[in-house]
N, C-alpha and C positions, 0 to 999 in steps of 0.2 A: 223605943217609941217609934211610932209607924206615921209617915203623913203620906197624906195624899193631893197630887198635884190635878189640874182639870186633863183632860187628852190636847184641847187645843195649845197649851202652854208651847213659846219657842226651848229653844234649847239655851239661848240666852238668860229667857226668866228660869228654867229648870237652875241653872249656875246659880243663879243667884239666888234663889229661893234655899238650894239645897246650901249655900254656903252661909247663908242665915241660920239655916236653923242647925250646921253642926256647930255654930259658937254657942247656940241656948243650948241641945240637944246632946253635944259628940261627935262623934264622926260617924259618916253613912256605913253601914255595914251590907246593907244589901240593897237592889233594886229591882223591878219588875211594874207588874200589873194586876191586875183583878179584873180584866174584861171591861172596864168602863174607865178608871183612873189610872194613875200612872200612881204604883207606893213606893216609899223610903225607910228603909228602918235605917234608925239611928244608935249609937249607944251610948250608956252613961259617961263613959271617960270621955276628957278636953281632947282634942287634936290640934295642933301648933299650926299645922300645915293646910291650909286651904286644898279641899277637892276641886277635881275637875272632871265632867261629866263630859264626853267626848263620844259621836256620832260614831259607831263603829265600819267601819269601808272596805267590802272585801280586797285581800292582797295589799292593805297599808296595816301600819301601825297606828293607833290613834294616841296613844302615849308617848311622849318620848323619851331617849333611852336612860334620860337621868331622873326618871321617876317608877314608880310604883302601884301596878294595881290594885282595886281596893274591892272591887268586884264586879260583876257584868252584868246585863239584862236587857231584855224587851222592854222599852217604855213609850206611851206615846210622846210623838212630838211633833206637833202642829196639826193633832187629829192623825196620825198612823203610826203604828207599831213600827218600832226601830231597835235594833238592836245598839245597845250602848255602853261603854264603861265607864270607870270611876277609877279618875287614879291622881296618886298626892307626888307630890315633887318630892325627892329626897332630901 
């Protein structure tokens, strides 16, 4: 399942939106864009473990090291294109 978020959206609502909808949805499998929205695909299996959608910063880590990436991408956030990931606690 795929949603889509507005471009203006913070990274705060992106967290909580995307953590909404992997308790209906699964957990996020992928992330990016379409040129005008920010997409989610989701999949059908539960995940236990709450994501986290974290700003990516050249020369940091945006994960830490007792967790797991879930995947990466461009999405907007707060109206511009950021690169981002997605990643679950162990």
């Amino acid at each position: 399942m795929q949603i889509k978020f507005a471009p203006a959206s913070t990274i705060d609502q992106v967290n909580q939106i995307v953590s909404q909808n992997e308790q209906i949805t699964g957990p996020i499998t992928a992330m990016g864009n379409d040129g005008t929205n920010s997409t989610f695909d989701f999949d059908a299996t539960v995940s236990t473990l709450p994501v986290k959608i974290a700003i990516i910063v050249p020369n940091t880590s945006p994960a830490p090291a007792s967790s797991t990436s879930v995947c990466t991408g461009t999405i907007f956030i707060a109206g511009v294109l950021t690169p981002c990931t997605a990643y679950r606690p162990n």
